[in-house]
C-alpha positions as CSV (number, residue, x, y, z in Angstrom):
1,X,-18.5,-4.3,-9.6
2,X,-19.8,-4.7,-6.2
3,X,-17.2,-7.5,-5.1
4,X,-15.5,-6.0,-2.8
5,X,-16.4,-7.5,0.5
6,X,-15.4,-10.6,-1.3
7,X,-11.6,-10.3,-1.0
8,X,-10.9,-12.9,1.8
9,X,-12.9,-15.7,0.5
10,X,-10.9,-15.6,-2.9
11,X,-7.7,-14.8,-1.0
12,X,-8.8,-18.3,1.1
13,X,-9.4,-19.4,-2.1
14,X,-5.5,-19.3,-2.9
15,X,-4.0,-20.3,0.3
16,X,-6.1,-24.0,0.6
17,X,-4.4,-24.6,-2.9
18,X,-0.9,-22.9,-2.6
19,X,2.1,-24.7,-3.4
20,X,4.9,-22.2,-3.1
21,X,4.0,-20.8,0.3
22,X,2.6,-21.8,4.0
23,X,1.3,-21.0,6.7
24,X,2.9,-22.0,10.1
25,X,0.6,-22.0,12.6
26,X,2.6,-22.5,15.7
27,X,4.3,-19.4,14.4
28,X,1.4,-17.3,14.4
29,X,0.8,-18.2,17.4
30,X,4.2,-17.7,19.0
31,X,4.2,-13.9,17.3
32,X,0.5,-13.2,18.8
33,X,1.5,-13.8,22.4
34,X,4.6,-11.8,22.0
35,X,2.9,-9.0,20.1
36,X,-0.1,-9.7,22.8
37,X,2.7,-9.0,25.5
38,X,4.6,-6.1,24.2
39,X,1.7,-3.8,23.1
40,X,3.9,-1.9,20.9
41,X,1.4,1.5,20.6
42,X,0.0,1.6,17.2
43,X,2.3,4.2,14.7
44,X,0.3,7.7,14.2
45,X,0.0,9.5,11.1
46,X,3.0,11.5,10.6
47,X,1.9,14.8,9.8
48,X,4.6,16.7,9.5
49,X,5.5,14.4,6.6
50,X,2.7,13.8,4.6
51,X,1.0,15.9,2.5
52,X,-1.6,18.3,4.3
53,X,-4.1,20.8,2.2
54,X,-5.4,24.2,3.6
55,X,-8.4,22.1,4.8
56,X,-10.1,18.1,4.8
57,X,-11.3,18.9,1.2
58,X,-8.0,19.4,0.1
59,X,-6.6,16.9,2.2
60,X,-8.6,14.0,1.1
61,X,-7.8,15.2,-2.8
62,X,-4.0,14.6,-1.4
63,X,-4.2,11.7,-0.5
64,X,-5.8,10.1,-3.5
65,X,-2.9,11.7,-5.3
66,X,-0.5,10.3,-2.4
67,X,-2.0,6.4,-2.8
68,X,-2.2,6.6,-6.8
69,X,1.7,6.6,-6.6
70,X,2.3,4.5,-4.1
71,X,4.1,1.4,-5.4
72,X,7.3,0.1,-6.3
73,X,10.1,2.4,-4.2
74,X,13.0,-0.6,-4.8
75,X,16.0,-0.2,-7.2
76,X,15.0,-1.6,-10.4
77,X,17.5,-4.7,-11.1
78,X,21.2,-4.0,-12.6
79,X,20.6,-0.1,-11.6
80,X,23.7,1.7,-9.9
81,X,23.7,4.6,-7.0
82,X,21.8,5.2,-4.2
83,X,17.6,4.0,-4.1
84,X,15.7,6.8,-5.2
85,X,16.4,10.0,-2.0
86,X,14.9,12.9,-1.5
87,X,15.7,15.6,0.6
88,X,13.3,17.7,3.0
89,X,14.3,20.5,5.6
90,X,17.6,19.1,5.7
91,X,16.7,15.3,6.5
92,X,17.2,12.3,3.3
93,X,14.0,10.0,2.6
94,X,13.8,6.7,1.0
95,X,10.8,4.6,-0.2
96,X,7.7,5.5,0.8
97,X,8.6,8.4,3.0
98,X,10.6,9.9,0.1
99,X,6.9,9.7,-1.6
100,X,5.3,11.5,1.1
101,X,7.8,14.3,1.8
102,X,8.1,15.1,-2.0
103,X,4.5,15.8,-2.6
104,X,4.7,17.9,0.7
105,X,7.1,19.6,-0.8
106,X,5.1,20.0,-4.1
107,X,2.1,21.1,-2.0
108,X,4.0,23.7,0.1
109,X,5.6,25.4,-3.1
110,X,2.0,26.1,-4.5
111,X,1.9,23.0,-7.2
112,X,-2.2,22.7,-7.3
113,X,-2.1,18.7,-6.8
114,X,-5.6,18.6,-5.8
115,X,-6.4,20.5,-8.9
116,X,-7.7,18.0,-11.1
117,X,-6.9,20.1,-14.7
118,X,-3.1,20.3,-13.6
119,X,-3.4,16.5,-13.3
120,X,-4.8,15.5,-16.4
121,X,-2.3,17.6,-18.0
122,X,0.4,16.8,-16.2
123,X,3.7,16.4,-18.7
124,X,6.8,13.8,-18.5
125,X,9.0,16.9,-17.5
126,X,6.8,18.1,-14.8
127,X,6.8,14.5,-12.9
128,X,10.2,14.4,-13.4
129,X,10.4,17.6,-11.4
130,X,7.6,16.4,-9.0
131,X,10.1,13.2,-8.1
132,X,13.4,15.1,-8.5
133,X,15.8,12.6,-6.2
134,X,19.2,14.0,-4.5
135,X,22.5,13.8,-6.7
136,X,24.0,10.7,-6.7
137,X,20.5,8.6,-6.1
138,X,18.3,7.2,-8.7
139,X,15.4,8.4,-10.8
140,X,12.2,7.3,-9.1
141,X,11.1,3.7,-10.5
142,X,8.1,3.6,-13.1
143,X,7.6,7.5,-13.8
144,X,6.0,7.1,-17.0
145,X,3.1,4.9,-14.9
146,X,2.7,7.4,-12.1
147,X,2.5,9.9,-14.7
148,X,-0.4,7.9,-16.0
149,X,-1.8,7.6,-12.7
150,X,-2.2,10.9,-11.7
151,X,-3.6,12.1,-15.1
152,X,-5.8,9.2,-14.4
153,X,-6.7,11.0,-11.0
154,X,-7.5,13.9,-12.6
155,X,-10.0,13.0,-15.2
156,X,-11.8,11.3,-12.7
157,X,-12.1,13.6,-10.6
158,X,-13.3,16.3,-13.4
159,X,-15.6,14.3,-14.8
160,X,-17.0,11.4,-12.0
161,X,-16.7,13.5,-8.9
162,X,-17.2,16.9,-10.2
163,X,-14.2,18.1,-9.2
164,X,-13.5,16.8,-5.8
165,X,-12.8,13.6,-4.2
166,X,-15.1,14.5,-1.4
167,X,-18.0,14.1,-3.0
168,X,-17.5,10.2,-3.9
169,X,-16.3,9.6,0.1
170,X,-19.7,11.9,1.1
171,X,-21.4,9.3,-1.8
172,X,-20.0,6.4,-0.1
173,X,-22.0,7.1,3.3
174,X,-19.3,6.2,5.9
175,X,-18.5,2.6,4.1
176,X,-15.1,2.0,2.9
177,X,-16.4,-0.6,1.2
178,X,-18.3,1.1,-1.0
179,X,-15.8,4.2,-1.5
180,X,-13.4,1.1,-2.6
181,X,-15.7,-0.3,-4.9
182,X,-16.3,3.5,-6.5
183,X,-12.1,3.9,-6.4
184,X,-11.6,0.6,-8.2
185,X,-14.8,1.3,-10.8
186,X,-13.4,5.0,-11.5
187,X,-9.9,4.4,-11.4
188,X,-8.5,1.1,-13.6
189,X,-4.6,1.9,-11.7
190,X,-6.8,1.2,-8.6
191,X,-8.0,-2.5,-9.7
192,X,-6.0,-4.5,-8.6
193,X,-7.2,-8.0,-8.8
194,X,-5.3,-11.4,-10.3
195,X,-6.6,-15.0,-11.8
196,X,-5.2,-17.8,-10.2
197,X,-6.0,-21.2,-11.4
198,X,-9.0,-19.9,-13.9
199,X,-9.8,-17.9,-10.6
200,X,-10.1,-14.1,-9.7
201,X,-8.2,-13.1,-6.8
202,X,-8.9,-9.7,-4.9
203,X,-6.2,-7.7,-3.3
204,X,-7.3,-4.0,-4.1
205,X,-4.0,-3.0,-2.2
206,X,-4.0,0.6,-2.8
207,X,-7.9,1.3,-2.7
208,X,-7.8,-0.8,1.0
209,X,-5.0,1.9,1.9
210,X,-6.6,4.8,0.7
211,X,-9.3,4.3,2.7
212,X,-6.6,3.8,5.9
213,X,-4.8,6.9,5.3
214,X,-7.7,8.9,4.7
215,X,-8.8,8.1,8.5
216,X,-5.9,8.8,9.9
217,X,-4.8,11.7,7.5
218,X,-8.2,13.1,8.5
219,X,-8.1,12.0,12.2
220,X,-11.1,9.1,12.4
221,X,-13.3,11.9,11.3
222,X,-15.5,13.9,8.9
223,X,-13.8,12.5,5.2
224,X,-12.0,9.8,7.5
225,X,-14.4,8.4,9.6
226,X,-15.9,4.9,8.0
227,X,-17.9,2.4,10.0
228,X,-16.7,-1.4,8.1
229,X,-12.9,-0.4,8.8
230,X,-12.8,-3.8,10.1
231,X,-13.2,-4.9,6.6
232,X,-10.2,-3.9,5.3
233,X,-7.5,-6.6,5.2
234,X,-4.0,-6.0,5.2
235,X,-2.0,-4.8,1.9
236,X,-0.4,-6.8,0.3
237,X,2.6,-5.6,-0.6
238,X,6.9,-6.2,-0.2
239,X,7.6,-5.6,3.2
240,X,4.7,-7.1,5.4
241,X,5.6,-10.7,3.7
242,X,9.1,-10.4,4.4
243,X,8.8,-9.5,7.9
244,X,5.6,-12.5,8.2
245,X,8.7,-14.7,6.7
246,X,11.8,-12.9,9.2
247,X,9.2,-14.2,12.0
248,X,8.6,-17.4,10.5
249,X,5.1,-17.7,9.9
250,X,5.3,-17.6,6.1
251,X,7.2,-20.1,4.6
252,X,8.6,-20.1,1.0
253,X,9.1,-23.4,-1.1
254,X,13.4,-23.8,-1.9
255,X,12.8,-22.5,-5.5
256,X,10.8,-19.1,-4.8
257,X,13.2,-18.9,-1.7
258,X,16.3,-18.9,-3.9
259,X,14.6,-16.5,-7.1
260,X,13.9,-14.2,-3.8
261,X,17.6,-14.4,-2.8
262,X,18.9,-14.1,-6.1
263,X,16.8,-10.9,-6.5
264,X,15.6,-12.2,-9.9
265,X,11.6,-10.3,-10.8
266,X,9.0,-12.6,-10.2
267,X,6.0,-11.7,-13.1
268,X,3.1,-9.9,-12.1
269,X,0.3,-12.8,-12.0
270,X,2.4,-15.1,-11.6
271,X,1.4,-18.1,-9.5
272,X,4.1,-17.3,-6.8
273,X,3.2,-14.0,-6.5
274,X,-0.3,-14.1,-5.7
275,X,0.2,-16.9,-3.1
276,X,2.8,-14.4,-1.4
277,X,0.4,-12.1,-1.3
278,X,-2.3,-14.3,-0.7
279,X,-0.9,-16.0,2.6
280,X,0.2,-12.7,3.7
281,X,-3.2,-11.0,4.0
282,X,-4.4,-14.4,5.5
283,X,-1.8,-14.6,8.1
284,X,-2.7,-11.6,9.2
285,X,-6.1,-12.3,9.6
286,X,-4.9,-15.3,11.8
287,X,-2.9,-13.2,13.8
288,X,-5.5,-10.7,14.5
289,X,-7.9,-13.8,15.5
290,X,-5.1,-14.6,17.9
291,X,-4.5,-11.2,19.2
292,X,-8.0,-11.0,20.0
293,X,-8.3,-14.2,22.0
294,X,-5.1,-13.1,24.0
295,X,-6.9,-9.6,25.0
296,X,-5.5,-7.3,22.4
297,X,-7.6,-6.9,19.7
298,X,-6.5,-5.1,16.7
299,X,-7.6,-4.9,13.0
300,X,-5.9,-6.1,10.3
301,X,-5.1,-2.6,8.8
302,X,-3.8,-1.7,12.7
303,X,-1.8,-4.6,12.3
304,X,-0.2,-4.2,8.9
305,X,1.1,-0.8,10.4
306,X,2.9,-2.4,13.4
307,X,4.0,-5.0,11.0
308,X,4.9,-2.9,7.8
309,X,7.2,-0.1,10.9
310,X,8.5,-3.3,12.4
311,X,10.0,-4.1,8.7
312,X,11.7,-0.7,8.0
313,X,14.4,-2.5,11.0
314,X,15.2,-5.8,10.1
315,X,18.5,-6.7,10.1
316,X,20.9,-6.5,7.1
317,X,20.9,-9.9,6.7
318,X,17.5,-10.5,6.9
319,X,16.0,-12.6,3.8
320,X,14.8,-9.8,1.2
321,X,11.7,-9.3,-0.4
322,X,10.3,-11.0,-3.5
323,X,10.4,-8.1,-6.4
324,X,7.6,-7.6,-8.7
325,X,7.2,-4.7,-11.4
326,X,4.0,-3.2,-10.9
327,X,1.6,-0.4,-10.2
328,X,-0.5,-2.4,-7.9
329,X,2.0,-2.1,-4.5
């Protein structure tokens, strides 16, 4: 492959021919010098949360496992009860979170997820137990893909990395481009790339965030530490355009706007989708450029976290997000 370091241009690609969604660039503007003047601390990595192995071997094989699932947390259209819950130490978690807490839970009642045989033989019944949601809330969306997923993990890892993730991050020599070119090559579930207009389009949303939460899973060091983190754009995913939109800097055409509000799926490839995505991992790059020239400089992944934390509290009545069946985010 070797395309990675290509994202941007093909996500500038998209946004100089978009039709369904804009850029305001007073708003960027206006949201730098506030974010400029508030220096909100950047989020650390929860570890009481997330998934944690006896030591950064195991760790890193974790969160592989963590970012191979990580997509698609919404109620699936026409569904009844609660978003998919889960419990831990007497606390509920949705979305994401309820990701993270039930692998912890997997982890700390001795299921081997970094064991890369239990993986690839992983059964219907045993995800099902894996996800296991609180009574009264709903069945995780898309098992039958993260099933796939993680047997996917698994064979790569016994036959690519020899049995260990560690050994294509130590392969990678400090460059998360090049441990996200080896992620996408090895795992397809990883490759997550569109064609727009007879064009490719690169997002690579979970192999970007991979690389993210191994540094701060593994504390900026050892399996964590990478020297292009400044690479990395932001992910592309639900929340970060809807909070980009809440603050007015993305704006959505009447038509997508209504499909949004109407919670009706937009396709996967469809030209609406990938300019969502698109203009969000571009406005973000304007907004780091404006950070920067107002004294706080951040990278885009520092900034999708603020962004993607300021999300989880808009208001009620805040516009939703566009839904989109996929593995990819």
């Amino acid at each position: 492959m070797k395309a990675i370091p290509n994202i941007l241009p093909t996500i500038q690609a998209v946004v100089e021919r978009a039709r369904w969604v804009t850029i305001d660039d007073e708003a960027v503007a206006e949201v730098a010098g506030r974010l400029a003047a508030e220096r909100e601390p950047l989020p650390d990595w929860d570890g009481e949360l997330h998934p944690v192995g006896r030591d950064a071997d195991e760790t890193a094989m974790l969160t592989l496992v963590l970012d191979a699932l990580n997509f698609c947390f919404w109620p699936l259209p026409g569904s009844d009860g609660r978003r998919w819950t889960v419990e831990y130490r007497g606390e509920l978690y949705d979305g994401y979170m309820a990701l993270a807490v039930a692998l912890r839970k997997a982890v700390e009642s001795d299921v081997p997820l970094a064991d890369p045989d239990y993986l690839a033989g992983l059964t219907i019944e045993q995800t099902a137990a894996l996800f296991a949601p609180v009574a009264g809330s709903q069945e995780i969306p898309l098992i039958e893909e993260r099933l796939a997923n993680l047997r996917e993990v698994g064979r790569a890892l016994r036959n690519r990395w020899d049995g260990s993730f560690v050994n294509a991050i130590r392969a990678a020599g400090g460059s998360a481009m090049t441990l996200i070119d080896e992620v996408a090559d090895a795992l397809p579930s990883f490759r997550d790339v569109a064609r727009y207009r007879g064009s490719e389009v690169q997002f690579y949303k979970r192999a970007q965030i991979l690389i993210a939460d191994l540094h701060g899973a593994l504390g900026g060091i050892e399996f964590g530490a990478f020297d292009d983190l400044d690479q990395l754009t932001a992910f592309a995913d639900y929340k970060v355009p809807q909070i980009l939109r809440q603050f007015g800097i993305l704006r959505y055409h009447p038509g997508l706007a209504e499909t949004i509000r109407r919670y009706e799926l937009i396709p996967p490839g469809d030209e609406r989708e990938i300019e969502i995505r698109a203009a969000t991992v571009w406005a973000v790059e304007l907004l780091c450029e404006a950070l920067t020239a107002r004294g706080r400089p951040l990278r885009a992944f520092e900034l999708d976290w603020l962004l993607w934390n300021a999300s989880q509290r808009l208001p009620d009545d805040a516009e939703p997000y566009h839904r989109t069946l996929t593995i990819y985010y």
